[in-house]
GUDOBA-148846 format. One record per residue (C-alpha): x, y, z. Coordinates in steps of 0.25 Angstrom, whole numbers, m for minus. Example, Ala and Ser with C-alpha at 12.3 -4.5 7.8 and 13.67 -1.06 7.14 Angstrom:
<atoms>
49|m18|31;
55|m4|29;
</atoms>
This chain:
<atoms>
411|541|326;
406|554|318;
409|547|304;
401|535|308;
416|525|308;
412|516|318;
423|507|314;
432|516|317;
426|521|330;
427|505|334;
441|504|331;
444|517|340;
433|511|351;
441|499|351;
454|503|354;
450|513|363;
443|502|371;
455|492|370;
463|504|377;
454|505|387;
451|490|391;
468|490|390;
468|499|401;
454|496|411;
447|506|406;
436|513|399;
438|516|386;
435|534|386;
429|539|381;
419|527|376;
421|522|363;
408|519|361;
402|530|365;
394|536|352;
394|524|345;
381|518|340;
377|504|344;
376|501|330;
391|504|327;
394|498|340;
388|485|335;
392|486|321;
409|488|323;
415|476|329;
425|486|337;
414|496|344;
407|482|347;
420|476|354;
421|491|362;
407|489|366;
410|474|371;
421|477|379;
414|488|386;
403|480|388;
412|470|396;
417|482|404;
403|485|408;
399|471|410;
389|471|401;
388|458|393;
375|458|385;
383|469|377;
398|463|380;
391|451|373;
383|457|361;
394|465|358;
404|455|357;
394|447|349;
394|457|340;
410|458|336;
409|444|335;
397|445|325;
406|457|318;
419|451|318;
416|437|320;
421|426|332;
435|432|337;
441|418|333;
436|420|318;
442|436|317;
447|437|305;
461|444|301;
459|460|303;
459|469|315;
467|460|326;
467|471|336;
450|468|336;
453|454|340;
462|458|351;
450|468|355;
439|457|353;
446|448|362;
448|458|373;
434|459|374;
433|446|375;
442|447|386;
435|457|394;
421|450|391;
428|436|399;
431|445|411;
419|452|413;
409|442|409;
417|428|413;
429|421|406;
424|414|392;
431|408|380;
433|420|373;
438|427|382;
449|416|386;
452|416|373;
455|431|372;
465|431|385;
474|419|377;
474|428|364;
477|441|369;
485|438|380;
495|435|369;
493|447|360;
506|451|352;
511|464|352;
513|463|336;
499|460|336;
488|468|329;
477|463|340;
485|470|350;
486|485|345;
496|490|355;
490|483|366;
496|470|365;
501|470|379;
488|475|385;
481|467|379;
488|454|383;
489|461|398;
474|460|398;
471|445|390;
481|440|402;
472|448|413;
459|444|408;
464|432|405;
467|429|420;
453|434|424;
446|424|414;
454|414|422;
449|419|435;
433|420|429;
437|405|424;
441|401|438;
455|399|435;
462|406|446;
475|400|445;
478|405|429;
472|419|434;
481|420|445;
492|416|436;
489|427|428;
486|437|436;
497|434|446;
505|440|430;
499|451|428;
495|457|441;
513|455|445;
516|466|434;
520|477|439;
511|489|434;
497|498|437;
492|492|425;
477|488|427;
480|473|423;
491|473|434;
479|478|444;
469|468|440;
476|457|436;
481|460|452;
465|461|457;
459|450|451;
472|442|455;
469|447|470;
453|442|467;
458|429|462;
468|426|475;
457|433|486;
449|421|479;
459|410|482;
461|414|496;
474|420|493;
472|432|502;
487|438|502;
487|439|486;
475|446|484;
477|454|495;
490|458|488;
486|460|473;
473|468|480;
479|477|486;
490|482|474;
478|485|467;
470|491|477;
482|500|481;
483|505|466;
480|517|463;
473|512|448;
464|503|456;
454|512|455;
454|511|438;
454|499|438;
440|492|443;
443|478|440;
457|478|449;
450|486|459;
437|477|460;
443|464|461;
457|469|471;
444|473|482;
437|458|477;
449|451|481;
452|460|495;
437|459|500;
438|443|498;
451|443|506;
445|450|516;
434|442|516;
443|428|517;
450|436|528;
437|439|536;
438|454|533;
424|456|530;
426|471|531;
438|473|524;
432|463|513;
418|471|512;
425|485|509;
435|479|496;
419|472|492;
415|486|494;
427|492|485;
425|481|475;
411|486|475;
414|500|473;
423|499|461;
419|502|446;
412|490|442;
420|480|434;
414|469|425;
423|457|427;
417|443|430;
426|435|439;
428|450|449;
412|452|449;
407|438|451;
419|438|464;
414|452|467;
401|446|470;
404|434|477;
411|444|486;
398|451|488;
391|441|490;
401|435|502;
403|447|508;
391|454|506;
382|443|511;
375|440|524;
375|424|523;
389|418|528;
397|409|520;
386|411|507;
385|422|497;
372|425|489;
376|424|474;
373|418|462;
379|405|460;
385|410|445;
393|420|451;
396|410|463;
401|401|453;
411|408|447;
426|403|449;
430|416|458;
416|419|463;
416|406|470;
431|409|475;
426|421|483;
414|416|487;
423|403|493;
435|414|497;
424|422|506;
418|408|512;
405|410|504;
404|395|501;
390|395|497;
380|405|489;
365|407|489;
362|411|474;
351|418|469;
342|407|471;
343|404|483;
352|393|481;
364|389|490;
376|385|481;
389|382|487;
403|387|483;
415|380|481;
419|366|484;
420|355|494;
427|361|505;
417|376|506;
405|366|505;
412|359|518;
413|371|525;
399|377|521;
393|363|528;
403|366|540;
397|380|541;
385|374|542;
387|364|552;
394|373|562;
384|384|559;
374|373|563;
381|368|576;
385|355|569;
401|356|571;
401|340|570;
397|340|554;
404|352|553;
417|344|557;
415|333|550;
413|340|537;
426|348|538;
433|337|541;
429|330|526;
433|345|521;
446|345|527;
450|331|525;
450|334|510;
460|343|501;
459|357|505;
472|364|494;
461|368|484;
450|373|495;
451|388|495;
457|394|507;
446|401|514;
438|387|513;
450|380|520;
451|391|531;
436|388|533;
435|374|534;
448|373|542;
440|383|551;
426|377|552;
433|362|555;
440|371|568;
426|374|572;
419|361|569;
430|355|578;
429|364|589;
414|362|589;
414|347|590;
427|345|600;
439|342|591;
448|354|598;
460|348|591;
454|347|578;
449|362|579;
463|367|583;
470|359|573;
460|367|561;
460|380|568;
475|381|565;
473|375|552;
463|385|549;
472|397|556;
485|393|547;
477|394|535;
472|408|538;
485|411|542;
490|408|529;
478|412|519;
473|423|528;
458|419|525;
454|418|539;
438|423|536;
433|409|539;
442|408|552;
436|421|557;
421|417|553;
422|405|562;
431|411|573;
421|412|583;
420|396|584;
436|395|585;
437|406|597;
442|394|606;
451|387|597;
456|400|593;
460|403|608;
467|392|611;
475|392|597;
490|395|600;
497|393|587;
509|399|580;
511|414|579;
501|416|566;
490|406|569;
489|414|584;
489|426|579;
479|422|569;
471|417|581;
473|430|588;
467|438|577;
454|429|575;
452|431|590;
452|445|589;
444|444|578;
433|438|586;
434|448|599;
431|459|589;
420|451|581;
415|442|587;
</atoms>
């Protein structure tokens, strides 16, 4: 710095930050720090070190200037001519980390296929080829999951979070694992990669792990009808270190949102964010089945089976049980393997009702066991417990196998303390 190299200062930066992002941490001391923002724009290096730290930070006004400006002093990445490989592999992590804060894109999917395969011979890898490839398979996964392609996420991640290590990727690919399945409506795995990172003592170093392990407890809890328990892993998402990662902040809102709000069954949100493949999971996983954006405007979430249960809400909510029947009886009659979970446990639970309401006793009994072998089975039993009230007769007069009564038993208890 002193004689003015700032080439050399950039190859040091660069390497220094390399190390860091390796290890899911800040480069120190910052290897920016006393560089003028002319140098900064001026060497490709020190501008790929100020991109990347502008993607920690969220920031991507300059993520995207700087990033313009190694293309403008290097050219495209596809056009790099022969010379310093390792800067390729550099470039390309960037790229990587740029997808998963600011949302999957093409350059960014193309990073994940090239460096998940970096040789070790290979001059782009610079001692780091495993590392590297570690975290082009990570990111990778969670471009699938900002993508909305759950089942190639989980596939990955299922890999990486299995070996049996403290390292980082080990922790987050396990979190982000437990978000996606608490998403799904597969309560037991989340609940079990959650709490392995929770009960780490490197949680704490690790932001991203941390955040999205308390994501996916509070939206178990909520599916569970835990409101409490739910509220306080929000609250401990809220209180870690800030983490700028698309797909974990737009479910940490949608999170807010439901279980924050005061409107039952809606969530005040924009509808981009709402829109988004595991934004709209949650919002569906928690029951909020309709949003009220900005404007105003009521926008509904997810398919044909929530809008059928959004109508019967209404209809009971209105004293009209009859139309409230007969709409569930469409919902039902039609193929329920791809509904999600929590939306099956409701409608099989507001079809109890509406046939309690107009006389079909049989009818009722025959979809409250329906509905308490579901929740046996998937342990989502939040929309059971909301509508519980409705169901105290049936529920008193259901015998049922050992689980199912015991289930019973539990729900009643449930309404002698809150009634």
């Amino acid at each position: 710095r002193l004689a003015g190299d700032w080439a050399m200062v950039g190859r040091l930066a660069i390497d220094r930050w390399l190390a860091a992002t390796l290890d899911d941490a800040e480069p120190a001391p910052d290897p920016l720090v006393g560089t003028p923002p002319v140098a900064v724009t001026d060497v490709a290096d020190l501008a790929l070190v100020a991109a990347g730290q502008a993607c920690a930070r969220g920031a991507r006004d300059d993520a995207d200037l700087y990033r313009s400006r190694v293309d403008e002093l290097l050219g495209p990445l596809r056009d790099a001519p022969p010379g310093p490989a390792s800067r390729r592999a550099r470039r390309r992590v960037v790229d990587l980390d740029y997808g998963w804060t600011f949302g999957a894109n093409s350059r960014a999917r193309e990073a994940s296929r090239v460096l998940a395969f970096a040789d070790e011979s290979c001059p782009d890898a610079n001692g780091h080829a495993s590392a590297i490839r570690r975290l082009a398979r990570l990111r990778g996964a969670e471009l699938h999951v900002d993508d909305g392609r759950f089942d190639a996420a989980v596939a990955t991640l299922e890999t990486l979070a299995d070996v049996r290590d403290d390292d980082w990727m080990t922790m987050e690919a396990s979190s982000v694992l437990a978000l996606v399945h608490a998403a799904a409506g597969n309560l037991d795995g989340a609940d079990r990669r959650a709490a392995a990172v929770l009960a780490s003592d490197l949680a704490e170093l690790h932001p991203t792990a941390l955040r999205a392990a308390h994501l996916a407890r509070a939206l178990c809890c909520a599916q569970r009808a835990e409101r409490r328990s739910a509220a306080a892993h929000l609250a401990a998402a809220d209180a870690a270190e800030p983490v700028a990662a698309r797909p974990l902040t737009v479910a940490h809102r949608a999170l807010q949102a439901t279980l924050g709000g005061t409107t039952p069954g809606a969530a005040w949100m924009d509808s981009a964010t709402a829109g988004h493949p595991l934004a709209a999971q949650v919002l569906v996983a928690a029951g909020a089945l309709e949003i009220v954006d900005p404007q105003r405007r009521l926008v509904a979430v997810g398919g044909a089976t929530e809008r059928a249960v959004v109508r019967a809400r209404q209809d009971l909510d209105r004293g009209a049980p009859e139309a409230a029947h007969s709409g569930l009886a469409a919902a039902l009659d039609g193929n329920l393997t791809s509904v999600h979970v929590r939306t099956v446990v409701e409608t099989r639970t507001l079809a109890a009702v509406a046939a309690a309401a107009t006389g079909h006793a049989d009818e009722a009994r025959s979809h409250l066991r329906a509905t308490l072998d579901l929740v046996a089975v998937s342990g989502v039993r939040a929309p059971l417990v909301e509508r519980a009230p409705a169901l105290v007769d049936l529920l008193e007069r259901e015998s049922g196998d050992d689980a199912r009564r015991g289930l019973v038993l539990e729900l009643l208890d449930h309404l002698r303390r809150a009634p």
